[in-house]
SEVOMAR-561727 format. One line per 2 residues: for each residue y, z, x of N, C-alpha, C. Coordinates in pm, 1 decimal. Layout:
Y,Z,X,Y,Z,X,Y,Z,X  ...
REM end
This chain:
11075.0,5072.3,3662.2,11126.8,5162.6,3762.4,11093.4,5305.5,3722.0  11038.8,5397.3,3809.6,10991.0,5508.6,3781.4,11108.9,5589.2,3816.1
11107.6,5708.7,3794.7,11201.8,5821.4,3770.1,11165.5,5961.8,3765.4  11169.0,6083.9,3860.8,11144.0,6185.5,3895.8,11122.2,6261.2,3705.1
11033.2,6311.7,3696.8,11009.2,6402.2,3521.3,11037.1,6575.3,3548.9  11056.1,6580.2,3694.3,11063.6,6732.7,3751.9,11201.3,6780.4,3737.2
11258.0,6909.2,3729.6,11341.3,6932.4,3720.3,11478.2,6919.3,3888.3  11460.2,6791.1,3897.2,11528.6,6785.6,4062.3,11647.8,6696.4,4071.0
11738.4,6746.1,4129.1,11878.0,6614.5,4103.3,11878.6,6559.0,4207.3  11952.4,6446.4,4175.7,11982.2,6329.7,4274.4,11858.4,6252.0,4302.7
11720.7,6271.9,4277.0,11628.6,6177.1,4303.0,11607.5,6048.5,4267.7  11597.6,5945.9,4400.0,11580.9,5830.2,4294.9,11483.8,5770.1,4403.6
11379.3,5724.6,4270.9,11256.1,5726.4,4376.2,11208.3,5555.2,4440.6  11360.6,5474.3,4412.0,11337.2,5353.4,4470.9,11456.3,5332.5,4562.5
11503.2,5402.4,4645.7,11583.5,5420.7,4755.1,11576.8,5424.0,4858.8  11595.5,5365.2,4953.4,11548.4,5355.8,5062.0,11664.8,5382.7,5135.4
11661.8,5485.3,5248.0,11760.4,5531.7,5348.6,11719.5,5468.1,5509.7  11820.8,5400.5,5531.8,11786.0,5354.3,5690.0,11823.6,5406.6,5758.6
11715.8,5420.9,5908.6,11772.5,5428.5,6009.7,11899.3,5472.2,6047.0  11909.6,5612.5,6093.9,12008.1,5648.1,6141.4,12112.4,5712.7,6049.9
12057.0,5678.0,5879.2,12130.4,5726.3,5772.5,12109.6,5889.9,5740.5  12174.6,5989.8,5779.7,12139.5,6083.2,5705.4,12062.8,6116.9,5572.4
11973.9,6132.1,5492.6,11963.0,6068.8,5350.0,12031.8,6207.7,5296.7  12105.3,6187.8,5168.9,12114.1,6321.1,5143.3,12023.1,6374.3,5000.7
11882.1,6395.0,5075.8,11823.4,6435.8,4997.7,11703.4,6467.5,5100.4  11640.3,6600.9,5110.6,11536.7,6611.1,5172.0,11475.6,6756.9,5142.5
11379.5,6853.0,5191.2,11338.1,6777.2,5367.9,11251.4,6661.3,5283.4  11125.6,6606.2,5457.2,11044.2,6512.2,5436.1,10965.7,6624.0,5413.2
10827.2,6584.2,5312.3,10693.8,6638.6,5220.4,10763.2,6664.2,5120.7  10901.0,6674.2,5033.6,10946.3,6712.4,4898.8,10857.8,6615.1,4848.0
10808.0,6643.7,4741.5,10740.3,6642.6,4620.8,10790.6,6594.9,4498.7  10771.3,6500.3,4374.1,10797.3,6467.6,4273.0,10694.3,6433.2,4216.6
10705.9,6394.8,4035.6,10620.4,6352.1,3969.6,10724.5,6277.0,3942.2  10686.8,6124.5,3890.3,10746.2,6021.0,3850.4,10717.6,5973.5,3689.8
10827.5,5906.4,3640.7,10741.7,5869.4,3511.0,10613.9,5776.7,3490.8  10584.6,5705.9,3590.8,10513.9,5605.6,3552.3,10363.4,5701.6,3564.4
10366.0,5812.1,3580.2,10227.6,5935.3,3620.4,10162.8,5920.1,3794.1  10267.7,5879.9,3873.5,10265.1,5943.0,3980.8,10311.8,6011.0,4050.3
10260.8,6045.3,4173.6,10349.4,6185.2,4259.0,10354.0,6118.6,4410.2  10505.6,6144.8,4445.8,10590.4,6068.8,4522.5,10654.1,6146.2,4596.5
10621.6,6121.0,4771.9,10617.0,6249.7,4875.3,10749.9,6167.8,4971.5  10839.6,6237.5,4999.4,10897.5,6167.2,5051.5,10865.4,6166.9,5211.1
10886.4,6089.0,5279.8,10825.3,6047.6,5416.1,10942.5,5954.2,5512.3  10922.3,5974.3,5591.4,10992.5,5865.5,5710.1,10877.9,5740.2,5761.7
10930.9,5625.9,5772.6,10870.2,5528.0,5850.1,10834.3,5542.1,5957.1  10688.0,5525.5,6038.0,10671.5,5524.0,6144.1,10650.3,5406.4,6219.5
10659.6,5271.3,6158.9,10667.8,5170.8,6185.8,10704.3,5046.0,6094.2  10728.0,4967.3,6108.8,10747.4,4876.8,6001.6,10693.8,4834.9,5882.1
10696.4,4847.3,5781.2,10605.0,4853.6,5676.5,10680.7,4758.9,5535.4  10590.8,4698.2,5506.4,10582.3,4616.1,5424.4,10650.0,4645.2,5250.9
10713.9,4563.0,5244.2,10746.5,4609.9,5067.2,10626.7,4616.2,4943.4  10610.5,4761.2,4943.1,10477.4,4774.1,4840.8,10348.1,4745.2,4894.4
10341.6,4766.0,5007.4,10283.0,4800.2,5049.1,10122.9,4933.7,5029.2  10041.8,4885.1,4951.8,9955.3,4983.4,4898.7,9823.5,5049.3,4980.0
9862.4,5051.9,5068.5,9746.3,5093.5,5164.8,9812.5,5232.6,5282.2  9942.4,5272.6,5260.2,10013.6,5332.9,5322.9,9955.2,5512.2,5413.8
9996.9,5551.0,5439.0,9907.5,5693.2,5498.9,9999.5,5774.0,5536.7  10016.1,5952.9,5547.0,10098.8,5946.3,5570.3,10042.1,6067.5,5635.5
10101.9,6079.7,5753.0,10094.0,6227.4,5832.8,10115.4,6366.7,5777.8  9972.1,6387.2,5761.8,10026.8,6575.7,5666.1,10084.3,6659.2,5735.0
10102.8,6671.0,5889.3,10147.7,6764.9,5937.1,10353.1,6698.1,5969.6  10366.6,6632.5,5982.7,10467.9,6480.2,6046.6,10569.2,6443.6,5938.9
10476.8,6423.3,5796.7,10525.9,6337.1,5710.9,10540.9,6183.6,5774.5  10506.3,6072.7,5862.3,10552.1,6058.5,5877.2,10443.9,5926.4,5827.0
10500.8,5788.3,5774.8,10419.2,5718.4,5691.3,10372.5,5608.4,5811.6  10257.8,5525.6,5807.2,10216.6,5397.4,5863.4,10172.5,5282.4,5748.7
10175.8,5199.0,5741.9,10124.3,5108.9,5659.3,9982.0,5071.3,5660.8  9879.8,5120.6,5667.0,9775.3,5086.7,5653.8,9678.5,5216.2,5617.7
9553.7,5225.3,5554.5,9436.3,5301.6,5585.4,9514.4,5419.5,5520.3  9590.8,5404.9,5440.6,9560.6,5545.3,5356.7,9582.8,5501.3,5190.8
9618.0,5629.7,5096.1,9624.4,5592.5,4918.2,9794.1,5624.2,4900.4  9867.8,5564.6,4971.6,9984.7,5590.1,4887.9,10063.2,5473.6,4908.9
10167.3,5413.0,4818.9,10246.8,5264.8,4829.5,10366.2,5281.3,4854.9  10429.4,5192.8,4936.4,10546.0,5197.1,4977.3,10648.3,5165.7,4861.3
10760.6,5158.2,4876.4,10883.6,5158.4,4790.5,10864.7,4961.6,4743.0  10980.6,4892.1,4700.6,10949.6,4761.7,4712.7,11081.6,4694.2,4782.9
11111.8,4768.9,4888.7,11179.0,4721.9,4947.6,11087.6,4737.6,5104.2  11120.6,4639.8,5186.5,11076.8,4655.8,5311.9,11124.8,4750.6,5382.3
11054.0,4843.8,5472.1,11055.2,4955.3,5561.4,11098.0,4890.5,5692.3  11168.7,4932.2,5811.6,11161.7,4962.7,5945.4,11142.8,5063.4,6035.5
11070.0,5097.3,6102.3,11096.4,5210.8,6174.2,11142.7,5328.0,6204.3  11163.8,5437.7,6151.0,11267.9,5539.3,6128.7,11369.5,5553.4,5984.2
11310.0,5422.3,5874.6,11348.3,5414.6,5753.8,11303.4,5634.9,5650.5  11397.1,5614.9,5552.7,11272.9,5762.6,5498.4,11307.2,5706.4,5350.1
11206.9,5699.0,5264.6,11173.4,5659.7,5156.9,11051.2,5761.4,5077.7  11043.9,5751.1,4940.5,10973.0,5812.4,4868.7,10846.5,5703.0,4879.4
10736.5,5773.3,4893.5,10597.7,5698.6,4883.2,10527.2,5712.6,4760.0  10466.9,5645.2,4679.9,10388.3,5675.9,4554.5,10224.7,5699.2,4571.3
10176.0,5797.1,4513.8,10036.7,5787.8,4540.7,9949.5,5707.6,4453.0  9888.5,5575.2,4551.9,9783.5,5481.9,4471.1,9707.3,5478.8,4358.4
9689.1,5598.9,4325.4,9622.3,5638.0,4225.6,9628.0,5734.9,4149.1  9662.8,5737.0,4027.2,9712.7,5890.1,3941.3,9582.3,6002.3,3955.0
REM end
C-alpha cells in the first residue's frame, strides 16, 4: 500500500469516495508523490471503471478519469460513475 511522501494530511491514496459523497479532501488535479515512486492525481470517475485498472486517462482540463487509452491506474477497488479516487501514474 502506497502512502503520500509530500508534506499533505489526511491523504490516503487507496480510498475511494462514492457518488454523491462529499470527499473531504480535494480539489480534483491535487497532486501527490506516493511511496511506492509514483505520482497520484486525484480525479473523479467518468464512467465505470475497473479495479486497477491500468490503462486509465484522465481529462487535463476536467480531471475527469475514463478507463481506457491513457498511462495512469485506477485504485483496486472498483469505480462507478461519479466515484473520485486518487489515480497512479503507470509508469515512474
Amino acid at each position: 500500500m502506497a502512502f503520500t511522501v509530500l508534506p499533505i494530511a489526511g491523504v490516503d491514496l487507496t480510498v475511494v469516495y462514492p457518488t454523491g459523497q462529499v470527499p473531504p479532501f480535494g480539489p480534483l488535479s491535487a497532486e501527490t508523490f506516493g511511496s511506492d515512486g509514483k505520482r497520484y492525481v486525484f480525479a473523479q470517475a467518468g464512467a465505470a471503471i475497473a479495479a486497477s485498472t491500468a490503462t486509465c486517462s484522465i481529462n487535463a482540463s476536467t480531471f475527469v478519469a475514463t478507463g481506457s487509452a491513457g498511462a495512469y491506474t485506477s485504485p483496486a477497488t472498483a469505480l462507478v460513475s461519479g466515484d473520485y479516487a486518487w489515480f497512479a501514474a503507470a509508469s515512474v
